[in-house]
VMD Tcl script that draws the C-alpha trace (Angstrom):
set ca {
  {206.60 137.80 -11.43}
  {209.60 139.55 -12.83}
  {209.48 141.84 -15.99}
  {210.07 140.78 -20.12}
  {212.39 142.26 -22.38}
  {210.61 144.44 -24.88}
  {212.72 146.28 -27.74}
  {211.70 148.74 -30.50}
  {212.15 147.59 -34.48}
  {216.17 148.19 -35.26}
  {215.43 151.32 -37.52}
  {213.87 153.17 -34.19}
  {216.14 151.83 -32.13}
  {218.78 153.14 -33.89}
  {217.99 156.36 -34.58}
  {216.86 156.77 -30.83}
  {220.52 155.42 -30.19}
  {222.67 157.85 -32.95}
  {220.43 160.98 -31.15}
  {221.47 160.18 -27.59}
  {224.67 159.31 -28.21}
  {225.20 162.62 -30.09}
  {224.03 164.64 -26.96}
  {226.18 162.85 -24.58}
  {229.31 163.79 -26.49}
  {228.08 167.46 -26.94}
  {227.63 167.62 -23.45}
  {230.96 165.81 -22.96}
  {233.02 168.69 -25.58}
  {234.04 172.38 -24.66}
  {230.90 173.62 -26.22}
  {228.77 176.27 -24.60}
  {226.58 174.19 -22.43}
  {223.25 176.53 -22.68}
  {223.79 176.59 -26.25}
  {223.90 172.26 -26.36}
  {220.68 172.67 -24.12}
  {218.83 175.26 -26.46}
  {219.48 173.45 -29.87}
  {218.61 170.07 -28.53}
  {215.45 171.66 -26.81}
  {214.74 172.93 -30.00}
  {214.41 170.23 -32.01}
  {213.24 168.02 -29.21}
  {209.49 170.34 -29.13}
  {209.88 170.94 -32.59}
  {209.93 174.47 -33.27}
  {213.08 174.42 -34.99}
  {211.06 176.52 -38.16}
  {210.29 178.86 -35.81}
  {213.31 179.07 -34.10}
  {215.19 180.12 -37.35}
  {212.85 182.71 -38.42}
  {213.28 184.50 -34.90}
  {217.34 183.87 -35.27}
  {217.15 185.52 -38.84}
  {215.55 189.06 -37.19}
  {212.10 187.76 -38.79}
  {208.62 188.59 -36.51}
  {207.80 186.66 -34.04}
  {204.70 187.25 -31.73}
  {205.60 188.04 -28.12}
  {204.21 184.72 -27.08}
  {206.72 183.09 -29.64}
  {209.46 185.09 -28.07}
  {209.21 184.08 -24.55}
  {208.95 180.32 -25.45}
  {212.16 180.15 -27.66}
  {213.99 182.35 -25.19}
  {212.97 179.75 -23.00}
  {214.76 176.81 -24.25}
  {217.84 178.57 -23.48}
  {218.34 177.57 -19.59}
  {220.52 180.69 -19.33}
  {217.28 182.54 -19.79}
  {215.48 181.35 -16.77}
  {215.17 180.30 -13.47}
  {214.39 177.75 -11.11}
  {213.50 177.45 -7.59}
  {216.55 176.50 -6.10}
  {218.74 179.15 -7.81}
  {216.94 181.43 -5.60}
  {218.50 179.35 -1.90}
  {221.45 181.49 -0.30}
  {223.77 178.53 -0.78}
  {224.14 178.81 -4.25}
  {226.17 181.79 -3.83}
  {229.45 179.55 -3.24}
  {228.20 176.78 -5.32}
  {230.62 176.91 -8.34}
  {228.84 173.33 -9.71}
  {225.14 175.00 -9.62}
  {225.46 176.73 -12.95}
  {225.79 173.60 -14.70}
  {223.62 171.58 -12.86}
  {221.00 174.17 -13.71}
  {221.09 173.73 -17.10}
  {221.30 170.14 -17.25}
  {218.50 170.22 -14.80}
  {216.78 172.83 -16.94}
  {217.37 170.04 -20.35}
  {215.83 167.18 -18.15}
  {212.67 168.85 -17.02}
  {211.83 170.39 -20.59}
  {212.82 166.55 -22.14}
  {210.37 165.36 -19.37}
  {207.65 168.11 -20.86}
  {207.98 166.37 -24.90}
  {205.87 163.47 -26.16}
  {208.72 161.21 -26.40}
  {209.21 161.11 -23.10}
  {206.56 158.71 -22.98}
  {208.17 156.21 -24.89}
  {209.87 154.47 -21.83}
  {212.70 152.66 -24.58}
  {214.26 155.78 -25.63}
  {212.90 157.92 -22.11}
  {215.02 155.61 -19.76}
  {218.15 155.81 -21.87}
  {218.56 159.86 -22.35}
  {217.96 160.25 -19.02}
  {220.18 157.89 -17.85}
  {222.79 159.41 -20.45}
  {221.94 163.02 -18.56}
  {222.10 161.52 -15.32}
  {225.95 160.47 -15.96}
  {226.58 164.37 -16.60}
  {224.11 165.55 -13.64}
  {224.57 163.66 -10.49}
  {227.95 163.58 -8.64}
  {227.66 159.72 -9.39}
  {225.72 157.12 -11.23}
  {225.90 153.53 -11.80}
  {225.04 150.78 -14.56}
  {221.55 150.09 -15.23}
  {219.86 152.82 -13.60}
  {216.21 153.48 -14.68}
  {214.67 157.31 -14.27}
  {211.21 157.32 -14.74}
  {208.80 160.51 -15.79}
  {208.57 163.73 -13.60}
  {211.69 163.12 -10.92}
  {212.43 166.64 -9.66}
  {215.68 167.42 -7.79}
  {217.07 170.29 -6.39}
  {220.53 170.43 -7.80}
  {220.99 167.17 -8.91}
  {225.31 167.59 -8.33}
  {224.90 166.24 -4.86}
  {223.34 162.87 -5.60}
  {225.05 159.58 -5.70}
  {223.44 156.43 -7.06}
  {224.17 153.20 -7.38}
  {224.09 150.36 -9.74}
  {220.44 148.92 -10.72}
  {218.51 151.63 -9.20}
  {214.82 152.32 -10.27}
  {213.33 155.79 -9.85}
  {209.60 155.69 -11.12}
  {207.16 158.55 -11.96}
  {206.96 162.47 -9.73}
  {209.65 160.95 -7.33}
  {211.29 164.05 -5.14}
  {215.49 164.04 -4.79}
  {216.36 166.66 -2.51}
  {220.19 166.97 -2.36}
  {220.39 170.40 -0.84}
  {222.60 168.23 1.59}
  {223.42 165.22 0.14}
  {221.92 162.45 -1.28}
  {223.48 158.64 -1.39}
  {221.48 155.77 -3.00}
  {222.74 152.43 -2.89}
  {222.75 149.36 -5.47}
  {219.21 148.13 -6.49}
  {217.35 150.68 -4.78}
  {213.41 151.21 -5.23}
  {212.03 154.43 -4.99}
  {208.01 154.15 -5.79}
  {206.23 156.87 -7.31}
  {205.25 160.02 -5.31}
  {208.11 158.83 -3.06}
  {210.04 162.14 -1.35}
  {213.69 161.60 0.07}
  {214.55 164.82 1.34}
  {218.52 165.61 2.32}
  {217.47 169.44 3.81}
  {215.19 170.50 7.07}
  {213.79 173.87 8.42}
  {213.69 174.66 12.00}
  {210.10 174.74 13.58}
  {209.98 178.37 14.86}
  {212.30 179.86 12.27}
  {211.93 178.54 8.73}
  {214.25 180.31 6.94}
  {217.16 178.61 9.12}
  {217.68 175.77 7.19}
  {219.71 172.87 8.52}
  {221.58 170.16 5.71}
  {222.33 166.84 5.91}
  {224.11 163.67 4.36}
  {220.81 161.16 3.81}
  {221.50 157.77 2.76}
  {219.76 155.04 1.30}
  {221.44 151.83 1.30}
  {221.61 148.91 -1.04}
  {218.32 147.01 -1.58}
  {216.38 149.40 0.29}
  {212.63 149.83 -0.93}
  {211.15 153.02 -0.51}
  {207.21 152.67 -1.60}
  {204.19 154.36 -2.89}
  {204.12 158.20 -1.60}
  {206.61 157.61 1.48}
  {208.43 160.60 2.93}
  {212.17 159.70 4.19}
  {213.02 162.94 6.66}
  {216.41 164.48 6.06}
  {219.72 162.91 7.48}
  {218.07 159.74 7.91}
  {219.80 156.58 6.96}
  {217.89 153.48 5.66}
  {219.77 150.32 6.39}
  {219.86 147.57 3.69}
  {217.14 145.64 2.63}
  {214.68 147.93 4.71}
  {211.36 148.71 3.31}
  {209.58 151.89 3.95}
  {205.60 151.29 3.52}
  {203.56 153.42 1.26}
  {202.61 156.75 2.86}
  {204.51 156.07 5.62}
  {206.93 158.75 7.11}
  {210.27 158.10 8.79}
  {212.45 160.40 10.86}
  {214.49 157.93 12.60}
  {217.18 155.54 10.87}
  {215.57 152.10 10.28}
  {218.03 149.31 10.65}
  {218.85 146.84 7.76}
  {216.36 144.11 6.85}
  {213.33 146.02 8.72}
  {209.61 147.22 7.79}
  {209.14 150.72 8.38}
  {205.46 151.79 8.69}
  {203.62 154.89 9.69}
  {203.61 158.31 10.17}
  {205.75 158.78 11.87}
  {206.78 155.67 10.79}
  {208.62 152.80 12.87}
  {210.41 149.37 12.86}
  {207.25 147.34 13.11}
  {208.91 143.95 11.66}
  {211.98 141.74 10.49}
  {211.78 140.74 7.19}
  {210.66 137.06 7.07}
  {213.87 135.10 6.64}
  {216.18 138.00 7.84}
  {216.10 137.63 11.49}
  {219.16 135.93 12.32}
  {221.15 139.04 11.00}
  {218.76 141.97 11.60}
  {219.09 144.49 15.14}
  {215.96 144.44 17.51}
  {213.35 146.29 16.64}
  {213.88 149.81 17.41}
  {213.76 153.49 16.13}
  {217.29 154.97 16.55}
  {217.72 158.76 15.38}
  {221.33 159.91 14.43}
  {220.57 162.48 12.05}
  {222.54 165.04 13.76}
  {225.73 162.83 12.83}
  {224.81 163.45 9.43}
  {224.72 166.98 9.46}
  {226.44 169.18 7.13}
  {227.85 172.28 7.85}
  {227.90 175.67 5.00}
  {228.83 179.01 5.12}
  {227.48 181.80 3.79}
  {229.28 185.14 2.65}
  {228.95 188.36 4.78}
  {228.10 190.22 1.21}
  {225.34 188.20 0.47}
  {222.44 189.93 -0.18}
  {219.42 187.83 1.55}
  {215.70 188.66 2.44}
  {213.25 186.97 4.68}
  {210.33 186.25 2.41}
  {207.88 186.00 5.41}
  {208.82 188.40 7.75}
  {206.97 187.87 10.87}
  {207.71 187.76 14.15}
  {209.69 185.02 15.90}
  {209.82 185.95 19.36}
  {207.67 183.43 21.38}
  {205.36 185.33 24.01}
  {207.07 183.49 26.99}
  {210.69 184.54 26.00}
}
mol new
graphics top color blue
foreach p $ca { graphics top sphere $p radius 0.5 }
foreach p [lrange $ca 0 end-1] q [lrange $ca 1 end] { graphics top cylinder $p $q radius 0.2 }
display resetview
């Protein structure tokens, strides 16, 4: 079973077409880019009546206030402006924002309407992610951490509340499938101290399916054509053309057809070749948000 073509009547269409088109080359010019992000926002949740009175010096109520404010991404913040890293990151400003338009486009009734949905945020994705290909679907509720650290191929589907983390790095291959609730994660935390935070490169290559709530551990690489089952959890790398399954998951099958090409089944882990290196500043003013003890009583 493969999917039908569905389109909207030309007059929608259209005017779904002129309004995305008209962000991408705002985003594209030397405007200010909070101020693209706020006037789109906006108009996007309606409040544009509103918005004008409160521009003019009229009243608003304090509630009133702190939601227009709010569609100005240079008026709030997110959870991963608050990792050390970002302290060298020159790209994370912008990638806020444009994270920031995404998330509150996500949080609008039109983003239900999968026509016009799939193209803006495929238009945002093109200004976003270090890369992006032809044909790319986003579905509703992907979060990311930065967003400027993700590659993705051509053909790639993303469906509903999948996770991106490219506090490493990110790479998605060509006609990737990434289910919903599915995490890729590109950033661990060492077991006795979590606030040492290791990065890596994690890459998912072409065809690879990635279903239903899986979890794909940081610096692992997915070889083509592999499949990851639903829920499952992998650590290890799992060679092209095999079935991943379990938690924590491992090779438990070829796929039918693919044997003559695919590696023996086996779990290989070379996520410390992916590893990615950062400094930090000696300025940098950090805290340990859970401050206990990490001495173990047999040290």
């Amino acid at each position: 079973m493969t999917k039908r073509h569905v389109s909207l009547p030309d007059d929608a269409a259209e005017g779904l077409a002129t309004f995305v088109e008209t962000v991408d080359q705002r985003l594209s010019g030397d405007e200010d880019i909070c101020t693209v992000v706020e006037e789109v926002l906006v108009d996007l949740h309606g409040d544009r009546e509103a918005y004008e009175r409160w521009q003019a010096g009229e009243a608003v109520s304090p509630a009133e206030r702190v939601r227009l404010q709010g569609y100005d991404p240079c008026n709030v913040t997110v959870e991963s402006e608050y990792y050390a890293e970002v302290e060298t990151d020159e790209q994370f400003q912008r990638s806020k924002h444009l994270q920031w338009l995404w998330r509150q486009f996500d949080a609008t009734p039109m983003a239900d309407n999968v026509a016009f949905a799939l193209e803006f945020r495929r238009m945002l994705a093109d200004h976003l992610f270090a890369e992006c290909g032809e044909h790319c679907r986003f579905f509703k509720g992907i979060s990311m951490t930065y967003g400027h650290n993700i590659e993705v191929g051509d053909n790639v589907v993303v469906h509903d509340d999948v996770h991106l983390d490219d506090r490493g790095a990110l790479t998605i291959g060509d006609r990737v499938s990434l289910s919903d609730r599915a995490h890729v994660y590109s950033h661990d935390h060492d077991v006795v101290d979590q606030t040492e935070v290791r990065n890596y490169h994690t890459v998912i290559e072409d065809d690879v399916r990635v279903t239903y709530d899986a979890l794909v551990r940081a610096g692992v690489r997915m070889g083509r054509n592999s499949l990851l089952a639903a829920k499952s959890m992998v650590k290890d790398d799992v060679p092209a053309h095999h079935i991943a399954a379990g938690s924590p998951a491992g090779s438990i099958a070829v796929k039918p057809g693919w044997e003559s090409v695919a590696a023996p089944l086996e779990n290989p882990d070379h996520r410390e070749q992916r590893r990615l290196e950062y400094d930090l500043p000696d300025s940098l003013d950090t805290f340990d948000e859970f401050g206990r003890s990490l001495s173990p009583p047999d040290s």
